[in-house]
C-alpha positions as CSV (number, residue, x, y, z in Angstrom):
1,X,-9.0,16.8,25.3
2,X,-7.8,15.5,21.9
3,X,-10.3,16.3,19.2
4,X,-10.0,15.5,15.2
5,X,-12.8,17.3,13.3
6,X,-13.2,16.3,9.7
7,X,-15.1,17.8,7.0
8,X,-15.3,18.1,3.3
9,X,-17.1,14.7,2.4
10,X,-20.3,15.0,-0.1
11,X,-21.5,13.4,-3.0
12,X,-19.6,13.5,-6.1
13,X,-20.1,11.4,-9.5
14,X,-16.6,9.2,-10.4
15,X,-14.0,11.1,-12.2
16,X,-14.8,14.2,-9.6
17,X,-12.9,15.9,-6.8
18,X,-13.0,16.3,-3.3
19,X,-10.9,17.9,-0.5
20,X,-11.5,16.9,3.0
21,X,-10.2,19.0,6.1
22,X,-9.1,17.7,9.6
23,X,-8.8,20.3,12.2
24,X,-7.1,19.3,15.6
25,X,-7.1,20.6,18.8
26,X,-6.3,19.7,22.5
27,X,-2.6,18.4,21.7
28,X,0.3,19.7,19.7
29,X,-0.4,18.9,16.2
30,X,2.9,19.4,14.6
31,X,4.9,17.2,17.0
32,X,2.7,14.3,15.3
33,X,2.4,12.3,12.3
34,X,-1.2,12.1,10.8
35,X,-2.8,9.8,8.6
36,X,-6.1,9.2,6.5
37,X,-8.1,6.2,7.1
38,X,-11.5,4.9,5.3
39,X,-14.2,2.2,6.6
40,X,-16.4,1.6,3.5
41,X,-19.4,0.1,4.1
42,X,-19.2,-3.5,5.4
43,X,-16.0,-3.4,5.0
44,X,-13.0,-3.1,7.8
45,X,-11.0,0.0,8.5
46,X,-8.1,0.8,6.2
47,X,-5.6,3.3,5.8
48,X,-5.1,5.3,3.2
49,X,-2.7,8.2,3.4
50,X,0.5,9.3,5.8
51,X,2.2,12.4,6.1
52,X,5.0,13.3,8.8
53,X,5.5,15.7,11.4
54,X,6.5,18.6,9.4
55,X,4.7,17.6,6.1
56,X,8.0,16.8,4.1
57,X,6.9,13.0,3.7
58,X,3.9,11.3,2.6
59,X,2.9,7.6,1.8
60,X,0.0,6.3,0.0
61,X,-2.0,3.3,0.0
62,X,-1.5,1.6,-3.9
63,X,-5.2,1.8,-4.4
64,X,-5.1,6.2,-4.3
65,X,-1.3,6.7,-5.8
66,X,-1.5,9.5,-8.0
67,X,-5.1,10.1,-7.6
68,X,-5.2,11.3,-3.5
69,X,-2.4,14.3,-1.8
70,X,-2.5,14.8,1.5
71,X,-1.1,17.7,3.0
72,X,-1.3,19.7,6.3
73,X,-0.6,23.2,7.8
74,X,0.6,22.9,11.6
75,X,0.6,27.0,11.6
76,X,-3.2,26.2,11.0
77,X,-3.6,22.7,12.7
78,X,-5.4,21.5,10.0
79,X,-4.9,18.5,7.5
80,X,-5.8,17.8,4.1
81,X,-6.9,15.2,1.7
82,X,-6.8,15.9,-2.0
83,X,-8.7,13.1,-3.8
84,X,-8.9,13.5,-8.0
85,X,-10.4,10.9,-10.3
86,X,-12.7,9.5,-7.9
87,X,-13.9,5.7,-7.9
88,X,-17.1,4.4,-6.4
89,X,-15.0,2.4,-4.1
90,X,-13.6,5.2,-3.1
91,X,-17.1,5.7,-1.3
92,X,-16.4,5.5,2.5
93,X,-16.6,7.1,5.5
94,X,-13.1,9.1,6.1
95,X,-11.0,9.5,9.1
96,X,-8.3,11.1,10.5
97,X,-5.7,9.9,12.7
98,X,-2.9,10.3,14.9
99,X,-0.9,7.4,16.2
100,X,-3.4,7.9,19.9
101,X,-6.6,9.4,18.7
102,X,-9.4,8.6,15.8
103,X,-11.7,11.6,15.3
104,X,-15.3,11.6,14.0
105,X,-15.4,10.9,9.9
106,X,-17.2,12.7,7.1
107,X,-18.8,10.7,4.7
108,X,-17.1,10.5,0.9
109,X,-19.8,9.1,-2.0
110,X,-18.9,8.5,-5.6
111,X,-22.4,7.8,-7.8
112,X,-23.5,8.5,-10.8
């Protein structure tokens, strides 16, 4: 049984930092690439982040380039997401992926 567990989201004010986890389980999580997705509210799904198999590769959507890094350890089945210099759009409920599965999100908000 596939399972994606995030965690990490909170409450930050804009300019702050946040790391989110994603631990997998139920499949072999270094045979597949991951991504970050974000559904803010009333707004559709998007992607965010991308990182490959063995974590030598990543892509970013234009609107976290040089603010978000997302990383993973396979030997721990876990991924990250590094976000700096928050936004309040970046308030959004997060999610991570693989190419089959979508697992529960943790909820990201910037305020002041």
């Amino acid at each position: 049984d596939v399972q994606l567990q995030a965690s990490g989201g909170g409450f930050v004010q804009p300019g702050g930092s946040l790391r989110l986890s994603c631990v997998g389980s139920g499949f072999t999580f270094g045979n597949y690439i991951m991504s970050w997705h974000r559904q803010a509210p009333g707004k559709e799904l998007e992607w965010v982040a991308g990182i490959s198999e063995g974590g030598s590769e990543t892509r970013y959507a234009d609107f976290v380039k040089g603010r978000f890094t997302m990383s993973r350890d396979n030997a721990k089945n876990t991924l990250y997401l590094q976000m700096n210099s928050l936004e309040i759009d970046d308030t959004a409920v997060y999610y991570c992926s693989t190419s089959e599965a979508r697992g529960q999100g943790t909820l990201v908000t910037v305020s002041s």
